[in-house]
C-alpha positions in Angstrom: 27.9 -66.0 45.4 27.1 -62.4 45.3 30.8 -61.4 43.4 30.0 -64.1 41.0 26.0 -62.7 40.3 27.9 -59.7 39.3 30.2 -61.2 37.1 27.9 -62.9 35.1 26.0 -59.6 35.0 28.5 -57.4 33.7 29.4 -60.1 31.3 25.8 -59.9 29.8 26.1 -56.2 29.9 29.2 -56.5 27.8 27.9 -58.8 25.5 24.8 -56.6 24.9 26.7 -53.1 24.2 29.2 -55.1 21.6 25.9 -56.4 19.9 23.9 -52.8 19.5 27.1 -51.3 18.5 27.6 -54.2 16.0 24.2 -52.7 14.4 24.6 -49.7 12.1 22.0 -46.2 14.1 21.2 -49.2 17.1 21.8 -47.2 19.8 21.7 -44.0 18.4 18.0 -44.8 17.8 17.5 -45.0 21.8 20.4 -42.8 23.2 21.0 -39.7 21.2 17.9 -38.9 19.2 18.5 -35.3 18.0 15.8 -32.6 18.6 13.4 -32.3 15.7 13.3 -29.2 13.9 9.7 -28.9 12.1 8.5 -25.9 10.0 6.0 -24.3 10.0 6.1 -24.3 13.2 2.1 -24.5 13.8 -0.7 -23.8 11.8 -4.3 -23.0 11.5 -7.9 -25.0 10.2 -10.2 -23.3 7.6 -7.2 -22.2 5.6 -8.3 -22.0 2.1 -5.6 -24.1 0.6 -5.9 -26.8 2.9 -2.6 -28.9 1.7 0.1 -28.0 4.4 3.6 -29.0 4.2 5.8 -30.0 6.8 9.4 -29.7 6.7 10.6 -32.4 9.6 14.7 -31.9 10.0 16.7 -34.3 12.3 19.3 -37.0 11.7 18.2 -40.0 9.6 14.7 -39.1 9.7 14.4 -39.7 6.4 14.3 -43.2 6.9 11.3 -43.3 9.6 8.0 -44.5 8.8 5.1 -41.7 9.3 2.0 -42.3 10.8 -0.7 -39.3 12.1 -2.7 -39.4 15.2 -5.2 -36.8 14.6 -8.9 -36.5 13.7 -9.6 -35.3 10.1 -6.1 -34.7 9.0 -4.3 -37.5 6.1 -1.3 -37.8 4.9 -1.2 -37.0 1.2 2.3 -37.7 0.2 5.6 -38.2 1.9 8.5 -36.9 0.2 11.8 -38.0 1.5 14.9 -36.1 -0.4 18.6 -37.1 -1.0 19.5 -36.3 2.6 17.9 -38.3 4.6 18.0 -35.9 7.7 14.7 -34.3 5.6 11.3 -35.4 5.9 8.7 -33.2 3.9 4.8 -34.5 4.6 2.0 -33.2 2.9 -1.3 -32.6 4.6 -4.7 -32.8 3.6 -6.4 -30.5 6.6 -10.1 -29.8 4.9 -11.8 -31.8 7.3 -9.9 -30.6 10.2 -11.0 -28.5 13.1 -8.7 -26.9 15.2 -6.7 -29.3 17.5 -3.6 -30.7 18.7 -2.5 -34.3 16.9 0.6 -36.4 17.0 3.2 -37.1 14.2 4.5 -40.2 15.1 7.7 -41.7 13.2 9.2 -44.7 13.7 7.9 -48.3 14.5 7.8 -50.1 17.8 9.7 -48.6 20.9 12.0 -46.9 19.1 9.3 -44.3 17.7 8.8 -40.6 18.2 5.8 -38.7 19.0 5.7 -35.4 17.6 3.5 -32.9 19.3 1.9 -30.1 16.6 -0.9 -27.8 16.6 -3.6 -26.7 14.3 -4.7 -23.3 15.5 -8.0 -21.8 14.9 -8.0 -18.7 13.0 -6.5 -15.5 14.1 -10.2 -13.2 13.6 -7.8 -10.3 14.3 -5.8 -10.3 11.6 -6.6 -7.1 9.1 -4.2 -7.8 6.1 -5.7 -4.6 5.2 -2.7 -4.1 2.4 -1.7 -0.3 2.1 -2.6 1.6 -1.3 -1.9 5.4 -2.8 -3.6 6.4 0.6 -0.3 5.6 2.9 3.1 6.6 3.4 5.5 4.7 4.2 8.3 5.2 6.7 11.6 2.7 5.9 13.7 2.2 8.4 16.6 -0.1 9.4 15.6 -2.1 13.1 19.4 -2.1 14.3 20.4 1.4 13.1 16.8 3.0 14.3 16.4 2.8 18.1 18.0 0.4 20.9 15.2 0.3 23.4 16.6 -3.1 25.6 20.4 -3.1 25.5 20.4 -6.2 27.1 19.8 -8.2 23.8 22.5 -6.4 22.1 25.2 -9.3 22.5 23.0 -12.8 22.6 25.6 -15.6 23.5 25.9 -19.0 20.6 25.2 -16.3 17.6 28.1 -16.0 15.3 28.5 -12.4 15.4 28.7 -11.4 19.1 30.4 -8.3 19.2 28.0 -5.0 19.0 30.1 -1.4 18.6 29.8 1.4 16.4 31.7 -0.1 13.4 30.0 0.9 10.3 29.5 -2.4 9.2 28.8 -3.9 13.3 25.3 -4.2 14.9 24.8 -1.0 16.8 21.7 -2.6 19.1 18.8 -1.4 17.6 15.7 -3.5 18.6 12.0 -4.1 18.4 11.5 -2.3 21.9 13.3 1.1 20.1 10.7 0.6 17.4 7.2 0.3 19.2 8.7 3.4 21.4 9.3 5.4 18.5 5.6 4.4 16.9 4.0 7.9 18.9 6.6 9.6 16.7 6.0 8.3 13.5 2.3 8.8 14.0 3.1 12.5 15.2 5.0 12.7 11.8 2.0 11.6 10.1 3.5 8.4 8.8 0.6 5.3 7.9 2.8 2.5 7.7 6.1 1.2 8.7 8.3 -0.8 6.8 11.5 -2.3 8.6 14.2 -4.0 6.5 14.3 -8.0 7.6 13.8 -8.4 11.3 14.3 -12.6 10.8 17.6 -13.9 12.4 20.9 -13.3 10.5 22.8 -16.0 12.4 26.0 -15.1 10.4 29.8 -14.5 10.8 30.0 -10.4 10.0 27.4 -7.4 8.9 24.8 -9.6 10.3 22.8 -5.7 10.6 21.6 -5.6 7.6 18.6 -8.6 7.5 19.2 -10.0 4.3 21.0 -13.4 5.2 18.0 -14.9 6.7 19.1 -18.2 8.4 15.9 -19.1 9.9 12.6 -18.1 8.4 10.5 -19.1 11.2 12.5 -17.1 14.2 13.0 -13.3 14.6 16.6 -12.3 15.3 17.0 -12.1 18.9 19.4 -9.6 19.2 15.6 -7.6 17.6 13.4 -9.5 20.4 11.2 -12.5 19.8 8.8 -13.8 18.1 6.1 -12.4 20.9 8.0 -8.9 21.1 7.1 -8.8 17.1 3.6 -9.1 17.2 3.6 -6.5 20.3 5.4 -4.3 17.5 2.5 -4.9 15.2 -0.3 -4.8 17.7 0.6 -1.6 18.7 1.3 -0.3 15.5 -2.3 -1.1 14.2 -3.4 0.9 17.9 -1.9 3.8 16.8 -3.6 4.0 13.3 0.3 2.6 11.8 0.2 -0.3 9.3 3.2 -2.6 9.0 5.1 -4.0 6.0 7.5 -6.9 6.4 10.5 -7.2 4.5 10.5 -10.6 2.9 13.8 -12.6 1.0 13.0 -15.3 -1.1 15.2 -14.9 -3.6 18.3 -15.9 -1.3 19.3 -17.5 2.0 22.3 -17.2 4.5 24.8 -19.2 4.2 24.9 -20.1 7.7 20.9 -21.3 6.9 20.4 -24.8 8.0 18.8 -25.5 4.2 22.2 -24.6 2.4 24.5 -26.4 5.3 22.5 -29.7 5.9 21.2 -29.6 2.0 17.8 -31.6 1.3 19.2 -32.3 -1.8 21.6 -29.9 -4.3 18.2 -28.8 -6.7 17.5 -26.6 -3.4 19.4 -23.9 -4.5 20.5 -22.7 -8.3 23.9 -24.2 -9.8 23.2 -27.6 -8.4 23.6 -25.1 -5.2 27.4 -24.3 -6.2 28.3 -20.2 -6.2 27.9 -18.8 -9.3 27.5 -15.1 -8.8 25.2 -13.0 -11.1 25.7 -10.4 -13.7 22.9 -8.8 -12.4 22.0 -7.6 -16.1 18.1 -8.2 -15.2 16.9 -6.9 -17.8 18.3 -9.9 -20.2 15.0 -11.7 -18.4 12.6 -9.6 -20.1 14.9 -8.3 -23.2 13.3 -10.6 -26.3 16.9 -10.5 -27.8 18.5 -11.5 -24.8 21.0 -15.0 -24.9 19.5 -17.9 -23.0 22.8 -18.0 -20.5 22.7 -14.3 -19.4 18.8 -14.8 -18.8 19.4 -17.7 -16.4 22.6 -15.9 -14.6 20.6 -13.1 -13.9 17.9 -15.0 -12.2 19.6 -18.4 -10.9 23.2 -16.6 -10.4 23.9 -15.6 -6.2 24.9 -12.5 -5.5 27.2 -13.0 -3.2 28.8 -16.4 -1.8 27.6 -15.9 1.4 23.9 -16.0 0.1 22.4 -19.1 -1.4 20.4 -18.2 -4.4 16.9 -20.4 -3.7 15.7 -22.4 -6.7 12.5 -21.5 -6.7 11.3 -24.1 -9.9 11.7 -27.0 -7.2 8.1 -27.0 -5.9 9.4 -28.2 -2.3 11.1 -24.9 -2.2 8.2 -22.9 -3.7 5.9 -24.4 -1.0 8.2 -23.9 2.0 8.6 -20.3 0.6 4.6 -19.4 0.0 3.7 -21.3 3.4 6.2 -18.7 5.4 4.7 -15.8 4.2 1.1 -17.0 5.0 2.5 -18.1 8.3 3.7 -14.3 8.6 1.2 -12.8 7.7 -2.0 -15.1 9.8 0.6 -14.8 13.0 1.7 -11.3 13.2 -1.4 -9.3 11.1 0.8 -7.9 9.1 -0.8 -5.5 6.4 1.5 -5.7 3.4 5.3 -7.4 1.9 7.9 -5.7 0.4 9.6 -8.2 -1.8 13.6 -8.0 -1.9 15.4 -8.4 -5.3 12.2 -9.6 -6.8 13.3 -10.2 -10.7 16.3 -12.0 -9.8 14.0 -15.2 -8.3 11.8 -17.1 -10.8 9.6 -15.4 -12.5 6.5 -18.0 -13.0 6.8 -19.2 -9.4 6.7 -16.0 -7.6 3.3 -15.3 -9.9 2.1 -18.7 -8.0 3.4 -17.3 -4.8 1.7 -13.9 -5.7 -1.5 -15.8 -5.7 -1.3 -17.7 -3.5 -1.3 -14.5 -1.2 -3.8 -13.4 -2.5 -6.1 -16.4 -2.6 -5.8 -16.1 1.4 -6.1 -12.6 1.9 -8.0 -10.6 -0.8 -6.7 -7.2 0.4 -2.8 -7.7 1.0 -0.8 -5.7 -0.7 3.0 -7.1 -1.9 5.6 -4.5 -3.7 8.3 -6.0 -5.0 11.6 -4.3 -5.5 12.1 -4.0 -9.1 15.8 -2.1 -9.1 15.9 -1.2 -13.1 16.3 1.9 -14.4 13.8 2.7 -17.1 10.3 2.4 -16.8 9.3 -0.3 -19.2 11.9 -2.2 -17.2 9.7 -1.8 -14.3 6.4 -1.8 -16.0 7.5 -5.6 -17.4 7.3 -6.7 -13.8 4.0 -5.1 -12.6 0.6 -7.3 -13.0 -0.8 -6.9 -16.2 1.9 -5.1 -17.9 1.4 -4.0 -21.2 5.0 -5.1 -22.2 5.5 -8.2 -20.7 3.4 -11.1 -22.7 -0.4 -11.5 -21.9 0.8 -15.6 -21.0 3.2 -14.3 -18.6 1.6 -12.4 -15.8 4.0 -11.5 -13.0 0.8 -10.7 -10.7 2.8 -8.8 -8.8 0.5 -5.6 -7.8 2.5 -3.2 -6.7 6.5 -2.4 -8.2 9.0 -0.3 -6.9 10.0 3.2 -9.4 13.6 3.5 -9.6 13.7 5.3 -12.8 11.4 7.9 -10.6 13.6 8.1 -7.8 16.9 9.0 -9.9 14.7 11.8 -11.7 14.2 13.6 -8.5 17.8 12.6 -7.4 19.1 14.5 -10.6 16.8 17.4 -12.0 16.2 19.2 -9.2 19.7 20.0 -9.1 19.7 21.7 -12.8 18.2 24.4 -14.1 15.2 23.7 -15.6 14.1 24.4 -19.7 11.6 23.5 -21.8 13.6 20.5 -23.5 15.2 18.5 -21.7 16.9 19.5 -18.2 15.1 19.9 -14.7 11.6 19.5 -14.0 11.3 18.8 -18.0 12.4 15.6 -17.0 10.2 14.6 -14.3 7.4 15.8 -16.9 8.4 14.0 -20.0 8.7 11.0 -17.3 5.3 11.7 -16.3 4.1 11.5 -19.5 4.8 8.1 -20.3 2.4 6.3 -17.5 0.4 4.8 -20.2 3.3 1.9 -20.0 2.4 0.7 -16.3 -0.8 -1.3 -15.9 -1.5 0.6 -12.8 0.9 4.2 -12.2 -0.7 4.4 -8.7 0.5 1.5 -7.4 3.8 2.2 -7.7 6.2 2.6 -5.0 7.9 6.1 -5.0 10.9 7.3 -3.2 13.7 9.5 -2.7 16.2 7.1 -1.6 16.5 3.8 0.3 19.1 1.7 2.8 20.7 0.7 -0.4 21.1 4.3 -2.2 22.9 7.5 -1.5 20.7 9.6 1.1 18.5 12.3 -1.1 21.4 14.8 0.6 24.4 13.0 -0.8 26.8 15.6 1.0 25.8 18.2 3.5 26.1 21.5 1.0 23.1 19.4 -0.6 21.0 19.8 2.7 21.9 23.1 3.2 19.7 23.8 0.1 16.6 23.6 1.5 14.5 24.2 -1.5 15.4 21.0 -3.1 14.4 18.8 -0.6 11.2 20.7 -0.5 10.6 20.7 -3.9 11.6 16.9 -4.0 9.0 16.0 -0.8 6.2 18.0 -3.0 6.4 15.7 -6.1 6.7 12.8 -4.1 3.7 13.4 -1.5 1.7 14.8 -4.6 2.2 12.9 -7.9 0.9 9.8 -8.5 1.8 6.7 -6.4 2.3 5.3 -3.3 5.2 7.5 -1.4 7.8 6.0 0.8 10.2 8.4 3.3 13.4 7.0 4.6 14.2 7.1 8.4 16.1 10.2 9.1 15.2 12.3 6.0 13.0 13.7 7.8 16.0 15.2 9.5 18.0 16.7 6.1 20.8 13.7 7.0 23.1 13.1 4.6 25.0 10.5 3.3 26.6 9.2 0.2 28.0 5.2 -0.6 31.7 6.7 -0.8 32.3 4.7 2.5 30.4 2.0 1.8 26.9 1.1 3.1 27.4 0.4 6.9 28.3 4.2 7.1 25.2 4.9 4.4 23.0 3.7 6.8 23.4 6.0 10.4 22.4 5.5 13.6 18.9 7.9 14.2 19.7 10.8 16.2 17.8 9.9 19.9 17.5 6.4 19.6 21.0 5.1 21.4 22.7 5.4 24.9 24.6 8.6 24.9 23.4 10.8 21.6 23.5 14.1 22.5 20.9 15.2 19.4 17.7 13.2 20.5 15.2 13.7 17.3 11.8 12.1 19.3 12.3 14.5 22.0 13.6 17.1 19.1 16.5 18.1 22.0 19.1 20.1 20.4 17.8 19.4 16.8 19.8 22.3 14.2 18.0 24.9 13.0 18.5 23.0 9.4 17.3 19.7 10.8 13.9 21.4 12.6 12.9 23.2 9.7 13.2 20.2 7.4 11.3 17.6 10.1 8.4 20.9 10.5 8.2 20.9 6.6 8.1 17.2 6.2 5.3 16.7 9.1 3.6 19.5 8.0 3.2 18.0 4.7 2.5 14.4 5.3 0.1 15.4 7.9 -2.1 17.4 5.3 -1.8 14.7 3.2 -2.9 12.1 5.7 -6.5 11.0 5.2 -6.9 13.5 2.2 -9.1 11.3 -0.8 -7.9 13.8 -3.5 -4.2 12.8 -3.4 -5.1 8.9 -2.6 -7.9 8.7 -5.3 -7.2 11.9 -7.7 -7.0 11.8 -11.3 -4.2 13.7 -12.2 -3.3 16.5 -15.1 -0.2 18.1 -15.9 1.2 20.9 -18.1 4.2 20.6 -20.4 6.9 23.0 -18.6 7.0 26.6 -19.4 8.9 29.5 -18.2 10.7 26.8 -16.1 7.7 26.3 -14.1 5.6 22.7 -13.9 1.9 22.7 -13.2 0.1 19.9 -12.4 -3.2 19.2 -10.4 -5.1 16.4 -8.8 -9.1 16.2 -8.8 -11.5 14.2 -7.3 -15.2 14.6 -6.8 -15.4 17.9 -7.7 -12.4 18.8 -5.4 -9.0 19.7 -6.4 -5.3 20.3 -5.2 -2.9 22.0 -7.7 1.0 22.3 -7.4 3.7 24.8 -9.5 7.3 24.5 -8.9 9.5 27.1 -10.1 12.5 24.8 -11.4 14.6 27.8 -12.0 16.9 30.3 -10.0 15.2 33.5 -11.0 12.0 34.6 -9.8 9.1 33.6 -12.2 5.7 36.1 -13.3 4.0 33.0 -14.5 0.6 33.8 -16.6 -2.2 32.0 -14.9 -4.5 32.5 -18.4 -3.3 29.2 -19.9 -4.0 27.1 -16.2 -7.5 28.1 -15.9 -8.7 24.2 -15.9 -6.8 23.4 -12.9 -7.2 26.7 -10.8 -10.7 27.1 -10.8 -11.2 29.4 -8.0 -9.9 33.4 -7.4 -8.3 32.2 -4.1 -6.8 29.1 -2.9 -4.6 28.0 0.5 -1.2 27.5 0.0 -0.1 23.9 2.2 3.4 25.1 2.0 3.1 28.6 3.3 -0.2 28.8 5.0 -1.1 31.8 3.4 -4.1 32.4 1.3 -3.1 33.2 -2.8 -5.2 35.3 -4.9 -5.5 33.8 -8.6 -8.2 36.3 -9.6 -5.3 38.5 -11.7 -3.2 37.8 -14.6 0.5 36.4 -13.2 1.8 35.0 -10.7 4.7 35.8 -9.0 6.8 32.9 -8.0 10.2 33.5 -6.1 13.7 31.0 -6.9 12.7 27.6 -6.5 9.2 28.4 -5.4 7.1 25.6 -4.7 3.0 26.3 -3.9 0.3 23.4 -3.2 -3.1 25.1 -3.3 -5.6 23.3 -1.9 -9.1 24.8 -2.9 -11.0 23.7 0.1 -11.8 26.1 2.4 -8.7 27.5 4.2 -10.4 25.7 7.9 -10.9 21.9 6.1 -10.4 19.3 7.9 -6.8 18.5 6.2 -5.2 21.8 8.0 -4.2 20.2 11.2 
C-alpha cells in the first residue's frame, strides 16, 4: 500500500510540473522572480514638485498590474515601455507625510510586495551654491589619494585589475579625499570639486567617471554611498563646499538603460552609434544646416557612451529626479555639468529649473568647451546672443576662450596691439556679451587640458605661473585650481590623457615626495605651493575680490593695470608683461591708486605711490591692497 501511495503521488507530481511548464512565465512567476531594481531608490515628503517617478526594472514586470498600499500617495499614471522588463509609475505625494508604503504588483498569490520609503526632509541640507566668493579645487578621486587600499580591486566589476598603467585605476578613494580635506583648507581652497565619483562598471579606463552605469550607486572601488556623505559632512565641518560632477548628456555602455533598453527613443539614433562632429557651435550658429545641428547634440561621442535622448520626458524626469536625489541626500552645495551643449538644449533649461525650483541657492556650471566668448555667452542664462525665447537658464558657464588666453600670452612679449597681456585686456573688454561675467568659471587647465606647465622648462619659469595665478584669483569670475598645480606639475596630452592626469605626490603607498606632509617637496614645487596658498588665503573671505566692481587700463609700456573696488575699499594689480624692467608713470593711474602707500600681497612689502614712477622689475607682478598693512586678509 505504501509503494503504491507513492506512485500515485509522484504521478500527480508529474502531471502537475508538465502542466505549469505547458503555461508560458507559470513557474517562473513562483520560482525564479528576479530581484527588482527600483530608482530612485527612496525619497522624501514636502518636496515641492510632488510628482515622483519610479523606475521599477525586472523581468516581465511590465505586464504586472500596480496597486499602492500607502496613506496619501496615488498613482497618476503608469507608463509601461516597449520592453516589458520596465515599469515607470508616476506619483502624486502632496498629501503624503513621511512613511513607509507598499508597491504591490501582481494579482493573487503570485504578487509582489515592494517595500519603499518616503523620507522626511533632510533639515541639514545647505545647497548653499558657491559664487565669485569661492575657489575651487578640481581634482580626479582615483588619481588624488588612496586612503583604504582594500577597495582597490572589488570582485564582479568588469575592470579588476588596479596598477600604475596610465590609463588603469591607481586606487584613489573617498577615504584619500576626506584625509586630504585639512590640506585643502590649509591651502585656502572653499570648495571641492571631484570628477564623477558614480560607478563606472566598464571593461577598461573605468578611472575617469564619465561612463556612469548606475546613477544611483557610488563606485565602490571610491567607497559607498555612506562614505560619500561622510566626504561631504566633513567637508562642510571644515568650512569646504562640495560640487558633484554630474553626466547627463551620456551613459556607459555597460549601463543597465542602454543594455536592457526601455525602449530605443532612450537614447539618440533610435539608440544606434552615431558619433558626433562635435562642431557645437552649429547649435547656436543661425546659418548652421539642420543635420550638423542635430549631430552635434544627438551624435555620441564615443561608442562606448550612449548619448541620452533627453526630448523623451521619461528620460528628462529620471535625469532631473537624480540630481535632486543628490543633492537632498548628500548636501551637496553646487553641479558641474559635463559636456553641457552637446544634450538638449530646451530640456536641460527644464532641468535647470527644476533645480532651482527646489533649492533657491544651488549653483550649476556647465561646461561650455567653445572657444570664443559669444560661444559661451550663447549658453549662459539670459544671454544677450542667444534668443530672448530660448533661455538656457544655465547660471553659471565655464570660460575656455579665458583659459587659452592665459595659456598663450603670458608666454609672449607683450605690446600695445595685439600680443601678451594685450590680449587678456582686449578679452576683458568684451564682458558686455555675458549676461553675468562673474559667474563664470575661470581656469588654468582642467583633467581634460594640457597642465598650465605643458613641459617642465615651462615650470621652471616661475613668473608665469605667478603672473597667471594673479589674473585668475583677481579678475572677475569664479576661479577654479587644478589638483597638483599647486605643485608647478607638468604635463602635456602628447601621451594621451591617463598620463595627463598624475597620481598626487603623498597620496599612494610608496611615494617618496609626500605634498600633505610637504616631505621632500623641490625647492620649485615649495615655492610655487607657498605662492599659491599665500594667495588664495588673502583672497579667502576678502568682499572686494568676491563683490568688486572692476576697472582696467588699456596696456601701456607692456604693463596692465587693473583694480577692484568695493565699498569704498580697493585692491589694484600691474603686471609687467615684458622682459625688461619697466619705470611705469603712476600720473595716468591716479583713480585706482588712491593712496601714497599700499601693501603689496605678493611681496609683503609696503610700496610708496606718493612719487612719479614706478619701477617694476621683468615680469613683475604687484597686488596692492590699500587696507591697512595688519587687515584681517594678511594671514
Amino acid at each position: 500500500m505504501q509503494f503504491q501511495y507513492k506512485y500515485i503521488t509522484m504521478k500527480k507530481t508529474l502531471y502537475l510540473l508538465l502542466f505549469l511548464l505547458s503555461v508560458p512565465g507559470m513557474l517562473t512567476a513562483r520560482s525564479k522572480q528576479t530581484p527588482i531594481n527600483v530608482q530612485p531608490t527612496f525619497w522624501w515628503s514636502g518636496m515641492k514638485n510632488p510628482s515622483l517617478q519610479l523606475l521599477l526594472h525586472a523581468d516581465n514586470i511590465g505586464n504586472d498590474e500596480v496597486k499602492l498600499r500607502a496613506n496619501g500617495i496615488c498613482i497618476d499614471s503608469i507608463f509601461r515601455p516597449h520592453n516589458r522588463n520596465y515599469l515607470l509609475l508616476y506619483l502624486n505625494t502632496s498629501e503624503a507625510a513621511p512613511q513607509h508604503f507598499d508597491i504591490i504588483l501582481g494579482q493573487g498569490r503570485n504578487n509582489r510586495r515592494i517595500p519603499y520609503e518616503l523620507k522626511s526632509r533632510n533639515t541639514a541640507v545647505r545647497a548653499q551654491g558657491f559664487d565669485a566668493s569661492d575657489v575651487l579645487y578640481l581634482l580626479m578621486p582615483d588619481r588624488f589619494a588612496n586612503g583604504k587600499p582594500q577597495n582597490d580591486v572589488v570582485k564582479g566589476l568588469r575592470e579588476a585589475t588596479s596598477s600604475q598603467a596610465p590609463d588603469a585605476r591607481h586606487g584613489g578613494d573617498l577615504a584619500g579625499m576626506t584625509a586630504a580635506l585639512d590640506y585643502l583648507g590649509d591651502l585656502g581652497i572653499t570648495a571641492v570639486w571631484p570628477t564623477p565619483l558614480l560607478i563606472n562598471d566598464m571593461p577598461a579606463t573605468s578611472y575617469h567617471g564619465y561612463a556612469i552605469t548606475d546613477y544611483y550607486q557610488v563606485d565602490p572601488r571610491y567607497g559607498s554611498n555612506d562614505d560619500y556623505c561622510r566626504f561631504v559632512e566633513t567637508a562642510h565641518a571644515k568650512g569646504i563646499k562640495v560640487v558633484q560632477d554630474m553626466v547627463f548628456n551620456h551613459c556607459g555602455s555597460k549601463n543597465f538603460l542602454f543594455t536592457d533598453l526601455p525602449d530605443s527613443t532612450w537614447f539618440n539614433y533610435n539608440s544606434h552609434y552615431v558619433q558626433t562632429s562635435y562642431k557645437i557651435s552649429a547649435v547656436s550658429d543661425s546659418h548652421a544646416a539642420v543635420e550638423d545641428a542635430r549631430n552635434a547634440q544627438d551624435g555620441w561621442f564615443v561608442d562606448a557612451m550612449p548619448d541620452f535622448n533627453q526630448r523623451n520626458h521619461h528620460v528628462l524626469t529620471y535625469l532631473i529626479q537624480n540630481s535632486i536625489w543628490w543633492i537632498e541626500y548628500a548636501g551637496i552645495d553646487g553641479i558641474r555639468q559635463d559636456t553641457y551643449p552637446y544634450a538638449d538644449r530646451k530640456a536641460m533649461a527644464q532641468w535647470n529649473e527644476a533645480v532651482k525650483r527646489e533649492y533657491p541657492h544651488f549653483t550649476i556650471v556647465g561646461e561650455t568647451w567653445l572657444n570664443n566668448n559669444v560661444g559661451v555667452s550663447y549658453w549662459q542664462k539670459d544671454s544677450p546672443v542667444a534668443p530672448a525665447t530660448d533661455n538656457s537658464q544655465l547660471p553659471c558657464v565655464m570660460d575656455f576662450p579665458l583659459m587659452n588666453l592665459l595659456n598663450s600670452a603670458l608666454d609672449e612679449e607683450t605690446n600695445e596691439w595685439d600680443r601678451g597681456l594685450t590680449r587678456i585686456y582686449d578679452y576683458i573688454s568684451q564682458d558686455a556679451v555675458y549676461a553675468n561675467p562673474d559667474n563664470l568659471l575661470t581656469f588654468l587647465d582642467n583633467h581634460d587640458t594640457p597642465r598650465f606647465a605643458r613641459r617642465v622648462e615651462q615650470a621652471n619659469h616661475p613668473h608665469r605661473y605667478r603672473q597667471a595665478l594673479t589674473l585668475l584669483l583677481t579678475l572677475r569670475g569664479i576661479p577654479q585650481v587644478y589638483y597638483g598645480d599647486e605643485l608647478a606639475m607638468a604635463a602635456d596630452k602628447d601621451r594621451g590623457d591617463g598620463a595627463l592626469r598624475q597620481n598626487f605626490p603623498g597620496g599612494f603607498p610608496g611615494d617618496t615626495v609626500n605634498a600633505f606632509t610637504h616631505h621632500r617637496l623641490t625647492p620649485l614645487m615649495q615655492q610655487t605651493f607657498d605662492f599659491t596658498r599665500k594667495l588664495l588665503r588673502w583672497r579667502r573671505g576678502n568682499e572686494v575680490i568676491a563683490k568688486g566692481q572692476l576697472k582696467h587700463y588699456a596696456v601701456k609700456n607692456g604693463t596692465y593695470v587693473y583694480s577692484r573696488y568695493y565699498k569704498g575699499r580697493r585692491v589694484t594689480v600691474i603686471i609687467n608683461g615684458t622682459d625688461k624692467p619697466v619705470c611705469l608713470p603712476l600720473a595716468r593711474y591716479a583713480e585706482v591708486l588712491p593712496a601714497a602707500q599700499a601693501y603689496d600681497v605678493i611681496s609683503g612689502r609696503t610700496i610708496q605711490l606718493d612719487t612719479d614712477s614706478l619701477q617694476l622689475g621683468v615680469r613683475d607682478v604687484l597686488v596692492l591692497d590699500f587696507q591697512q598693512a595688519d587687515n584681517q586678509y594678511h594671514k
